[in-house]
C-alpha positions in Angstrom: 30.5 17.9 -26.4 28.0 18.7 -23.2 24.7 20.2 -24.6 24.4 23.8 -22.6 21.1 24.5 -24.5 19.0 23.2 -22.3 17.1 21.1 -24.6 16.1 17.4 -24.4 17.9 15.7 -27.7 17.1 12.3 -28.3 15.7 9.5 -25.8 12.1 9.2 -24.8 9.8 12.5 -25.0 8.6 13.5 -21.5 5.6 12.0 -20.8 6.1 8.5 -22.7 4.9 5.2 -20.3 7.2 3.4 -19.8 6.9 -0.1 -21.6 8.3 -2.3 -19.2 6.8 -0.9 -16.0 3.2 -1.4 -18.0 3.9 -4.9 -18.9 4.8 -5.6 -15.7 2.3 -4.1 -14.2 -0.2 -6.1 -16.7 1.3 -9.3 -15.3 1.0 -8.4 -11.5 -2.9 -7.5 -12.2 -3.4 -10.9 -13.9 -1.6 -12.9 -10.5 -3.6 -10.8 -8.7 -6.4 -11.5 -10.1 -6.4 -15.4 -10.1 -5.0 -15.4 -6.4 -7.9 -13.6 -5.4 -10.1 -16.0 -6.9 -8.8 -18.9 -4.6 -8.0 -16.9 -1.6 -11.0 -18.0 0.4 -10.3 -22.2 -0.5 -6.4 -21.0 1.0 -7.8 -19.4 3.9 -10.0 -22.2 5.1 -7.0 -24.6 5.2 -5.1 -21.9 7.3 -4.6 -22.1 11.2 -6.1 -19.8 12.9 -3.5 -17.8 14.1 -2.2 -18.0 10.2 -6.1 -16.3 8.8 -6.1 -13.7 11.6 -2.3 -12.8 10.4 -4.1 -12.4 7.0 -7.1 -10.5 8.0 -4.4 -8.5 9.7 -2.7 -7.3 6.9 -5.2 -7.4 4.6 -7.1 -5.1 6.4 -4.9 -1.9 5.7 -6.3 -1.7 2.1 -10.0 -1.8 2.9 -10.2 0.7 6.4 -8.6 4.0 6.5 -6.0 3.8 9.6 -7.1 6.0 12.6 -5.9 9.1 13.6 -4.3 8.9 16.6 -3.2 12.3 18.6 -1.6 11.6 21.9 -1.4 14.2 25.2 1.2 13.5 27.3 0.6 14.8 31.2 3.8 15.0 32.7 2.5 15.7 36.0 0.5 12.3 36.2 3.0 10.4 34.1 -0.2 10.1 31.8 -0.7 9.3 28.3 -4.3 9.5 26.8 -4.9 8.0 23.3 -7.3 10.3 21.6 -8.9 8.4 18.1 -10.4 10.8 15.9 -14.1 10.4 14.7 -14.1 10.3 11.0 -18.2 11.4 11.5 
């Protein structure tokens, strides 16, 4: 029989973590963590083209991306980068 009511029977209630997700989430935090620690010893032995790649990526999560508007001048064939000041 299909319940019509509406009404959640059974299962998780709304709202409940799930456990899983958490305990994975615990383990990623701990890798984390110690890879951190050693991240500078792993640098140094990197080429440089290898740390810039790094610096590169790593970047993202400490400096906000830029906003960028473009104007396009079709007249001129032009395009003008315009960065936004976040001041």
């Amino acid at each position: 029989m299909a319940n019509n009511t509406g009404k959640k029977f059974g299962g998780r209630v709304k709202g409940t973590p799930n456990k899983t997700t958490s305990e994975i989430r615990d383990l990623l935090k701990l890798i984390l963590e110690n890879e951190i620690k050693v991240l500078p010893e792993t640098i140094k032995n990197l080429k440089p083209n290898q740390k810039a790649d790094i610096v590169f990526k790593l970047i993202q999560f400490v400096l906000p991306k830029p906003e960028i508007n473009l104007e396009v001048n079709n007249k001129l064939n032009e395009i003008n980068v315009i960065f936004k000041d976040e001041n």
